[in-house]
Residue frames as a rotation matrix with the C-alpha (Angstrom) as fourth column:
UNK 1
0.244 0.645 -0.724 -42.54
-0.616 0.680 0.398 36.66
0.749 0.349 0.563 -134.17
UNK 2
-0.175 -0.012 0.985 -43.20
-0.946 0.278 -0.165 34.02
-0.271 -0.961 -0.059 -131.26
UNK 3
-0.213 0.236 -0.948 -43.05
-0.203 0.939 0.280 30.12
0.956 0.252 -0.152 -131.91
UNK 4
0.984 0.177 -0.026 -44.79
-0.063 0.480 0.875 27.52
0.168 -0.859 0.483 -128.98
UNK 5
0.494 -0.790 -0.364 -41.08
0.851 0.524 0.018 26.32
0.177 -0.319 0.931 -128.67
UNK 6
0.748 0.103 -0.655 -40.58
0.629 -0.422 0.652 29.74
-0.209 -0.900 -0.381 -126.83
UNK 7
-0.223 -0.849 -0.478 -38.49
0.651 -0.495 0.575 31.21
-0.726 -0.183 0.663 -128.78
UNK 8
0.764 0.221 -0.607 -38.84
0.013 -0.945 -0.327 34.91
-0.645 0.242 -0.724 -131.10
UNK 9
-0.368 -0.571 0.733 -37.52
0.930 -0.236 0.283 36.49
0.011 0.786 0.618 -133.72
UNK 10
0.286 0.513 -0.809 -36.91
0.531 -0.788 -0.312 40.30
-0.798 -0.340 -0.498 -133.83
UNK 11
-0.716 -0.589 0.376 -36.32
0.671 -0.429 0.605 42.06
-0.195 0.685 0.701 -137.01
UNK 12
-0.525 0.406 -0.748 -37.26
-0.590 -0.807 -0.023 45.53
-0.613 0.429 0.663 -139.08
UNK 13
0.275 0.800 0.533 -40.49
0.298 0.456 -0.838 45.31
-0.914 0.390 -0.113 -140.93
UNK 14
0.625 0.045 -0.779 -38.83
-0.581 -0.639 -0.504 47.12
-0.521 0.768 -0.373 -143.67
UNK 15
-0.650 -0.715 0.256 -36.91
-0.468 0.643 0.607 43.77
-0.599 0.275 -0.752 -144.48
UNK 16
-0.130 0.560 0.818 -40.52
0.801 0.546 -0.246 42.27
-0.584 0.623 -0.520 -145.83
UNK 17
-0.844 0.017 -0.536 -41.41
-0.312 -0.828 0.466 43.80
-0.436 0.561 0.704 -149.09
UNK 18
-0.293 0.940 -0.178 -44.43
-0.614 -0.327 -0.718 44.66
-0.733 -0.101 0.673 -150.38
UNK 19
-0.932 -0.254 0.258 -45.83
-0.042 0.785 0.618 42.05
-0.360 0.565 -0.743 -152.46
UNK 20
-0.476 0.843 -0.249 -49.44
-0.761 -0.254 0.597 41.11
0.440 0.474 0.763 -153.78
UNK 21
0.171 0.885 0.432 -52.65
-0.941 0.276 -0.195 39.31
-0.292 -0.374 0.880 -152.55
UNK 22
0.895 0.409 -0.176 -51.76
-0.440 0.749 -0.496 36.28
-0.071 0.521 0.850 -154.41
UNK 23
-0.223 -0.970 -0.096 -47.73
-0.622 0.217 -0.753 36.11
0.751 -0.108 -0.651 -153.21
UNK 24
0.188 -0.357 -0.915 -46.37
0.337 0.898 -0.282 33.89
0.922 -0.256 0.289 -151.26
UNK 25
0.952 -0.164 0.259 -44.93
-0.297 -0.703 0.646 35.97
0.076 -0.692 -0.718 -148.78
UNK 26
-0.066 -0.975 0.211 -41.44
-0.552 -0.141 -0.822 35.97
0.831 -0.171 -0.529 -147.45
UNK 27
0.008 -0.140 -0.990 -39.71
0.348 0.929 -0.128 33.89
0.937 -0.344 0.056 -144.72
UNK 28
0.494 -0.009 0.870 -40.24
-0.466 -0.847 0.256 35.18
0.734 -0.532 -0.422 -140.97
UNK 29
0.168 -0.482 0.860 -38.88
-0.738 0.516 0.434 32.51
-0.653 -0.708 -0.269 -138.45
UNK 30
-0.223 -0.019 -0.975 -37.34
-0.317 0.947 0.054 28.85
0.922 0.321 -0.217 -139.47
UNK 31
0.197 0.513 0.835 -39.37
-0.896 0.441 -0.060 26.79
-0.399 -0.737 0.546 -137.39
UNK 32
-0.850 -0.402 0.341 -38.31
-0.461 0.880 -0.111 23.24
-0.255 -0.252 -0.933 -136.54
UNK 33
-0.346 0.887 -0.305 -41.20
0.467 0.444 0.765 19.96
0.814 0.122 -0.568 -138.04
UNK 34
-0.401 0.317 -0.859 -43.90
0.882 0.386 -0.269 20.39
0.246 -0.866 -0.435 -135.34
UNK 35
-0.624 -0.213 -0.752 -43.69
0.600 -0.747 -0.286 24.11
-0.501 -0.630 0.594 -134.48
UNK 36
0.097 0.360 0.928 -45.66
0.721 -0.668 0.184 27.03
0.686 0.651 -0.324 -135.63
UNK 37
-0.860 -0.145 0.490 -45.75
0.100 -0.988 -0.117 30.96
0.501 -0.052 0.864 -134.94
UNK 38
-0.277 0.692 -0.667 -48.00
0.950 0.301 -0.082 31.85
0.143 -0.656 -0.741 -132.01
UNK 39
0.724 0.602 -0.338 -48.26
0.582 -0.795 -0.170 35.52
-0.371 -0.074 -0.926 -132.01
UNK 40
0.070 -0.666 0.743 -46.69
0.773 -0.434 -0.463 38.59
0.631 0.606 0.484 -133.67
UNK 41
0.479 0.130 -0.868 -46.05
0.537 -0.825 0.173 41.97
-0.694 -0.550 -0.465 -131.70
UNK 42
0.408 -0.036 0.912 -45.66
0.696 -0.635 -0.336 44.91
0.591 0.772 -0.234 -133.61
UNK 43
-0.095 -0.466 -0.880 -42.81
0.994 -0.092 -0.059 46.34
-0.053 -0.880 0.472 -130.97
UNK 44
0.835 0.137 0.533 -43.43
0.181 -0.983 -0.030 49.72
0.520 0.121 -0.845 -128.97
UNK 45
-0.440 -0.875 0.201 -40.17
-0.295 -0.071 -0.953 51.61
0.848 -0.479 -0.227 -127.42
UNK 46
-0.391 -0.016 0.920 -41.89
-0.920 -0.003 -0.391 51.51
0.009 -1.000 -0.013 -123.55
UNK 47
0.699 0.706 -0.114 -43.36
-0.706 0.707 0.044 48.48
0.111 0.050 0.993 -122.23
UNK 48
-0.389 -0.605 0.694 -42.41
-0.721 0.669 0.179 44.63
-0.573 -0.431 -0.697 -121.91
UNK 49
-0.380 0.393 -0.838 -43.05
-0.540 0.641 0.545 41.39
0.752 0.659 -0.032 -123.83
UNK 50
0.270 0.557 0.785 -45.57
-0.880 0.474 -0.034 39.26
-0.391 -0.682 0.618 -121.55
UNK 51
-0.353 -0.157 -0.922 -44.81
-0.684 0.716 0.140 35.44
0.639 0.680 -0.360 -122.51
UNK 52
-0.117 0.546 0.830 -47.12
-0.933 0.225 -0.280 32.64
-0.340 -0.807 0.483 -121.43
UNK 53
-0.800 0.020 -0.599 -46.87
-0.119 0.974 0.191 28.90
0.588 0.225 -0.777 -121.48
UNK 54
-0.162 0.879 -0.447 -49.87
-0.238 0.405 0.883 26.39
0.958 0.250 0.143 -121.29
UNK 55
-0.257 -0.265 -0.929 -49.02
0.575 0.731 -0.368 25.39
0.777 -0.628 -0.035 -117.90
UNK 56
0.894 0.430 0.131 -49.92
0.363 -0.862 0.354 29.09
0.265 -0.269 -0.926 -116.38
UNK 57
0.096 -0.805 -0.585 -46.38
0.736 -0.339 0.587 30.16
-0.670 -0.487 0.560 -116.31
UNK 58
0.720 -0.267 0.641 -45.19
0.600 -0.225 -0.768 33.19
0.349 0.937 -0.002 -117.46
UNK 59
-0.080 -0.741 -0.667 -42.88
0.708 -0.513 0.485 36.37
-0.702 -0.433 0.566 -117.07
UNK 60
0.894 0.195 -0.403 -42.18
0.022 -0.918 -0.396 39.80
-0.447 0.345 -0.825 -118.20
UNK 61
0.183 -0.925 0.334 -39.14
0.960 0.241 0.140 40.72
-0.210 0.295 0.932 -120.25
UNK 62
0.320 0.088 -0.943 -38.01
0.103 -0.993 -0.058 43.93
-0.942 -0.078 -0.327 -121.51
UNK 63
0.963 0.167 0.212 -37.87
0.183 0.176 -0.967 44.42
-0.199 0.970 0.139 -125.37
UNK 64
0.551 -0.751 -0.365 -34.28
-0.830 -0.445 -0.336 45.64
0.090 0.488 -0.868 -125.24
UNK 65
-0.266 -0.553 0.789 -33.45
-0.467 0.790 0.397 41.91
-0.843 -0.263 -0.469 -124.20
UNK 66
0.686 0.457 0.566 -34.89
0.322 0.507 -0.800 40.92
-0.652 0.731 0.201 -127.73
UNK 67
-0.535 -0.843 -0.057 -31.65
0.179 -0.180 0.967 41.41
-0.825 0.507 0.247 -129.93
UNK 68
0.510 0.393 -0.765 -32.55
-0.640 -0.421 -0.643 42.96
-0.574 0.818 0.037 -133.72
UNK 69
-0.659 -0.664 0.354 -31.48
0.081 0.405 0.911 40.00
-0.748 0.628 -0.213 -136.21
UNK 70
-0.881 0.026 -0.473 -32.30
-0.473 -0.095 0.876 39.14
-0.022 0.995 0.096 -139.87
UNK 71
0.157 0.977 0.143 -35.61
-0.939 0.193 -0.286 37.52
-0.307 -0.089 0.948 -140.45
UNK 72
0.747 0.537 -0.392 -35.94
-0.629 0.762 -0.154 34.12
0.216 0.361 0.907 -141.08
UNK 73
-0.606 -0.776 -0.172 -33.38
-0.280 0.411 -0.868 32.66
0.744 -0.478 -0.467 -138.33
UNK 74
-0.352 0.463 -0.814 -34.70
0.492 0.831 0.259 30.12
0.796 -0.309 -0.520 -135.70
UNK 75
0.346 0.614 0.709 -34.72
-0.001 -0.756 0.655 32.98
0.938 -0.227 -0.260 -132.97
UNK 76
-0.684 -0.729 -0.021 -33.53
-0.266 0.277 -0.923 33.32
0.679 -0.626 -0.383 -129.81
UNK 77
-0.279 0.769 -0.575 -35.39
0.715 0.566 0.411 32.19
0.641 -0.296 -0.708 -126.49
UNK 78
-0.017 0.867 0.498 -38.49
-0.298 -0.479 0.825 34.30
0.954 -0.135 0.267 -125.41
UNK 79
0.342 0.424 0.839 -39.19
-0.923 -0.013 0.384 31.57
0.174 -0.906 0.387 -122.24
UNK 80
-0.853 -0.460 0.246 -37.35
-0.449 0.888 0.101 28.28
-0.265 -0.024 -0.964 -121.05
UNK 81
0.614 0.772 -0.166 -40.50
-0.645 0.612 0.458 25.59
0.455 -0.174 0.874 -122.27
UNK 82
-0.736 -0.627 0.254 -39.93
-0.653 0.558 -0.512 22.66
0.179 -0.543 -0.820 -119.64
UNK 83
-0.623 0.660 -0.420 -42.33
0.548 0.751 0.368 19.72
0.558 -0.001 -0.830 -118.57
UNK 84
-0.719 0.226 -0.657 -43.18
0.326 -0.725 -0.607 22.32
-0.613 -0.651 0.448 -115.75
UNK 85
-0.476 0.269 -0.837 -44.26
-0.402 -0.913 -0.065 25.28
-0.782 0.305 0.543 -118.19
UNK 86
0.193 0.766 0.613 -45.32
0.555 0.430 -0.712 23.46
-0.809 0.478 -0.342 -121.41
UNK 87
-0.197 -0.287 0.937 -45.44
0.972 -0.179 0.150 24.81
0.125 0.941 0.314 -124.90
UNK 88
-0.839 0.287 -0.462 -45.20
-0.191 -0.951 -0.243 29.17
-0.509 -0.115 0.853 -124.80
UNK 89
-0.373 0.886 0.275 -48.90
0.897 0.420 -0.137 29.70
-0.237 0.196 -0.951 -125.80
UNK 90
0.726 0.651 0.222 -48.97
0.681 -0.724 -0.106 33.86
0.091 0.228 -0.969 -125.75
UNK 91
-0.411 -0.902 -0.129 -46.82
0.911 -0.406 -0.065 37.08
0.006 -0.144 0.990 -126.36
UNK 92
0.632 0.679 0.374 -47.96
0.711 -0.700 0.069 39.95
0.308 0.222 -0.925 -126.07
UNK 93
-0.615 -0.514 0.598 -46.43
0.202 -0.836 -0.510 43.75
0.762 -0.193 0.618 -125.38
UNK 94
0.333 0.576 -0.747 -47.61
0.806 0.237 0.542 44.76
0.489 -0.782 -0.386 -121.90
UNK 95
-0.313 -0.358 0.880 -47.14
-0.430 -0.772 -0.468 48.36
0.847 -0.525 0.087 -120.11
UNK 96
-0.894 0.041 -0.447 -46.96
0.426 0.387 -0.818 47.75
0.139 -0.921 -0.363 -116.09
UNK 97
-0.871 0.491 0.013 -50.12
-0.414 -0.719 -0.559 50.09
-0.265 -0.492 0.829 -115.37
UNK 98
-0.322 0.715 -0.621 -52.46
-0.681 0.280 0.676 47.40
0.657 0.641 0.397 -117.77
UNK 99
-0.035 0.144 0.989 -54.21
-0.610 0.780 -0.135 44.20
-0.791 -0.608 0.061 -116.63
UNK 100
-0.633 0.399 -0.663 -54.83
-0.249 0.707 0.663 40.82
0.733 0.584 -0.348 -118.88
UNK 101
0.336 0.831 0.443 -57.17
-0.849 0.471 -0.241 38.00
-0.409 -0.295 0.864 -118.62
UNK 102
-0.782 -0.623 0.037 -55.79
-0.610 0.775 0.162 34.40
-0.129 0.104 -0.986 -118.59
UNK 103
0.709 0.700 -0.081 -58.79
-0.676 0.642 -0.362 31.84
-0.201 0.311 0.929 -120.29
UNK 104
-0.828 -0.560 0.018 -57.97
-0.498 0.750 0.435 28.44
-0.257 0.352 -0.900 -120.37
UNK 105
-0.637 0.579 -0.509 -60.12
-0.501 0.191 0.844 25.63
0.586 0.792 0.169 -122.15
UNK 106
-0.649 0.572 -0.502 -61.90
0.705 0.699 -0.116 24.28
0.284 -0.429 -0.857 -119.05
UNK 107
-0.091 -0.220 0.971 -63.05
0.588 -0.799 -0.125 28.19
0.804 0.560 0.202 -118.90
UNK 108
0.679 0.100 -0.728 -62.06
0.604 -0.639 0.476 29.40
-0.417 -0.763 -0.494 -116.02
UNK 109
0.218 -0.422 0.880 -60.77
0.144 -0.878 -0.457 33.46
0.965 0.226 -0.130 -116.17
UNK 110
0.141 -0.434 -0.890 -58.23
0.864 -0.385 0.325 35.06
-0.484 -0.814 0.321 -114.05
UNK 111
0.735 -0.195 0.649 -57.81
0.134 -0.897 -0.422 38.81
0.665 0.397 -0.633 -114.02
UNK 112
0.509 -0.815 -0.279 -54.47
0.860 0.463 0.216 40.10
-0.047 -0.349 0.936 -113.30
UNK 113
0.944 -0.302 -0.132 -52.56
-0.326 -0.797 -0.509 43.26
0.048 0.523 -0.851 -113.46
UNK 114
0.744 -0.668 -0.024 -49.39
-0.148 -0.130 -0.980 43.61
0.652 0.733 -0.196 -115.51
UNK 115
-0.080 -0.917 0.391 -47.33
-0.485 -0.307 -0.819 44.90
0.871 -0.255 -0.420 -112.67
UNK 116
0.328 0.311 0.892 -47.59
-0.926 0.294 0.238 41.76
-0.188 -0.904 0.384 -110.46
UNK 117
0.970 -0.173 0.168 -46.08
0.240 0.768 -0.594 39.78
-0.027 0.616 0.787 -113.01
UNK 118
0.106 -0.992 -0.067 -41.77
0.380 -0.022 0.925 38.99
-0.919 -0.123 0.374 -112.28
UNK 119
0.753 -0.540 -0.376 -39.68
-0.586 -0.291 -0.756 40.96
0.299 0.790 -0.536 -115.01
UNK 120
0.367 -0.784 0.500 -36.89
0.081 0.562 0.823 38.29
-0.926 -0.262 0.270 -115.47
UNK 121
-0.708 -0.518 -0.480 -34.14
-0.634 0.166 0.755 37.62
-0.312 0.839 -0.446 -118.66
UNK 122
-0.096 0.130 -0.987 -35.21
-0.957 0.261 0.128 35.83
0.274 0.957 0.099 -121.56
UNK 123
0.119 0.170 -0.978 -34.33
-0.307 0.943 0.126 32.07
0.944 0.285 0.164 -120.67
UNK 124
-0.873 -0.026 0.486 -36.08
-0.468 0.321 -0.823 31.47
-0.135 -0.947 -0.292 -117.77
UNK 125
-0.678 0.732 -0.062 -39.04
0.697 0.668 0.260 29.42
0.232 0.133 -0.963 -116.89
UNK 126
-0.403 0.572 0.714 -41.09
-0.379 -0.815 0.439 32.27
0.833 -0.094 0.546 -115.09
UNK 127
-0.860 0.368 0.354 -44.03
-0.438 -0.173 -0.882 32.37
-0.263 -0.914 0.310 -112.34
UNK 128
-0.640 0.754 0.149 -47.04
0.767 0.638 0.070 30.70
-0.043 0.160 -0.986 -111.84
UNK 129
-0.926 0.286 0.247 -49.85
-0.259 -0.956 0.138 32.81
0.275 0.063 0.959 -113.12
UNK 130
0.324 0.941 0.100 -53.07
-0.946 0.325 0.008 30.35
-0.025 -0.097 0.995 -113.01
UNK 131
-0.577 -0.261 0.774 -53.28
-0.464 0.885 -0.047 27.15
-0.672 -0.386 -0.632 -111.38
UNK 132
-0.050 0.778 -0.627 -54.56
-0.885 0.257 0.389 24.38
0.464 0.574 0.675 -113.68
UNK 133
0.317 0.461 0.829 -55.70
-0.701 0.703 -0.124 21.44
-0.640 -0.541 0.546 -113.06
UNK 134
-0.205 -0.959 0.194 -53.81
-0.279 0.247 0.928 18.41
-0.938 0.136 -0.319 -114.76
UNK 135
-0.526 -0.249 0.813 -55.57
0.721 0.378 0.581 18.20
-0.452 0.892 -0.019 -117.91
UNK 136
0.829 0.481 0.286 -56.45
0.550 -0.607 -0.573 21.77
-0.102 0.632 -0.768 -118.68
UNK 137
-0.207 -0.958 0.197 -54.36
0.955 -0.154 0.255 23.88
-0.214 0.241 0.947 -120.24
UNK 138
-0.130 -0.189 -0.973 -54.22
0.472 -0.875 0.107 27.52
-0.872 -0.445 0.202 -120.95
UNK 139
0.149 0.586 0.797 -55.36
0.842 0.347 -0.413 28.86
-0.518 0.732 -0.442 -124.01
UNK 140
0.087 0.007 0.996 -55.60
0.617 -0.786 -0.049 32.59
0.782 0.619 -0.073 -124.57
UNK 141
-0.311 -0.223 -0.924 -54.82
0.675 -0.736 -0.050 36.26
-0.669 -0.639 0.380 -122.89
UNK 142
0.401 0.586 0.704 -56.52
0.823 -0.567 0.004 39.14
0.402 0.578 -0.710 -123.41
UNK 143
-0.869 -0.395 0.298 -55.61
0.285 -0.892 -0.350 43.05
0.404 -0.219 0.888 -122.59
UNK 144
0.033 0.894 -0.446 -57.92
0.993 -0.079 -0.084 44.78
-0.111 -0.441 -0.891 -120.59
UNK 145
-0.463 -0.789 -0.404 -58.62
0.877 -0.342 -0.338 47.99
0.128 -0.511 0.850 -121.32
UNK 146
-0.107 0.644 -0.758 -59.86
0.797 -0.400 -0.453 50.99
-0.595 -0.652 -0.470 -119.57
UNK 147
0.249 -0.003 0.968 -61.31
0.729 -0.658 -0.190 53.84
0.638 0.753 -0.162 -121.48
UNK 148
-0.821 -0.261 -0.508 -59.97
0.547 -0.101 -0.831 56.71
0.166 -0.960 0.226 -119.18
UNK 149
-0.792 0.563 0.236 -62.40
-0.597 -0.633 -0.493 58.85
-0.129 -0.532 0.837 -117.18
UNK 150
0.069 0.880 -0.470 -64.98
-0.813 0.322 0.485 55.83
0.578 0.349 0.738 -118.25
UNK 151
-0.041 -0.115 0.993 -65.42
-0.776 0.630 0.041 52.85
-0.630 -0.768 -0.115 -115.23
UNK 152
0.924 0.180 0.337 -66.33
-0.041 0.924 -0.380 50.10
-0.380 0.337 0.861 -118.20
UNK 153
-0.200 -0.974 0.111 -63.63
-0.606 0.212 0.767 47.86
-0.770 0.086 -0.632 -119.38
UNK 154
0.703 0.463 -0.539 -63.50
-0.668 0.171 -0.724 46.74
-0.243 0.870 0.429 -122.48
UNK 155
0.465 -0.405 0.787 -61.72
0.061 0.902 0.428 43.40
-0.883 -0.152 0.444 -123.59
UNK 156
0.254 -0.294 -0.921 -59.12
-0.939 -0.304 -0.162 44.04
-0.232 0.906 -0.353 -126.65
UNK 157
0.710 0.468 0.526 -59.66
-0.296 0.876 -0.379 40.94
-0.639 0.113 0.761 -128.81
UNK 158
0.793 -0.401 -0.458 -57.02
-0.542 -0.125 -0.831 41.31
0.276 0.907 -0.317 -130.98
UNK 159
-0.102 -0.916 0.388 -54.32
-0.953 -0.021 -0.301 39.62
0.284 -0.401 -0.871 -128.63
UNK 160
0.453 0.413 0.790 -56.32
-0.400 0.886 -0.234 36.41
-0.796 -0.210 0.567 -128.16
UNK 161
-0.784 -0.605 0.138 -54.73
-0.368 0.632 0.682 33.17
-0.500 0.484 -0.718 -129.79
């Protein structure tokens, strides 16, 4: 789990139990007044965690820098947020060979590929992916992806905020 205030929580899904339609659910992060949970990844072994802040910064990470703790601790940090970078806005898993799409709310789209983006530790600020302008802000990322042997590209919606 991914809060705006850049920091994650990694734990086994086999800690939430199975519950009904009408449950409460179980705690996943303790999030500070203010905060909320920006995206979930459902972690593969290969690959990196993409993290983006409103500001168009982001950075790659590798998932073994995501420590395995208990659920419902505050998390460690995902991405430094700074006046710079702004609140973390996207996580996503990312192989190097993909591309995204960066949409912010004034809609302009950058397309990008994966492996042009800095792999750095955990608590840094990152790289500038998309310039904004000083009162837009960054919104959503998308996966692009290619069916093989097929030239169309298809936009996987599921990773959008």
């Amino acid at each position: 789990l991914f809060a705006d205030a850049g920091k994650a929580v990694r734990f086994n899904e086999n800690s939430v139990r199975s519950m009904g339609r009408d449950a409460t659910g179980v705690r996943g992060m303790n999030l500070d007044d203010g905060q909320r949970v920006i995206a979930l990844c459902v972690v593969e072994e290969q690959g990196d965690i993409l993290t983006i802040t409103e500001n168009g910064y982001g950075k790659r990470t590798p998932v073994a820098d995501y420590p395995q703790k208990g659920r419902g601790t505050k998390g460690v940090i995902s991405i430094a947020c700074s006046a710079r970078n702004g609140q973390a806005v996207c996580a996503v898993q990312v192989l190097e060979d993909e591309h995204i799409m960066l949409v912010t709310d004034n809609g302009t789209l950058v397309r990008t590929r994966v492996a042009e983006i800095s792999t750095s530790g955990r608590n840094t600020q990152g790289v500038r992916l998309i310039r904004t302008t000083d009162h837009e802000k960054l919104i959503a990322v998308a996966k692009i992806v290619a069916e093989e042997g097929n030239e169309n590209i298809e936009i996987d919606n599921t990773d959008l905020n």
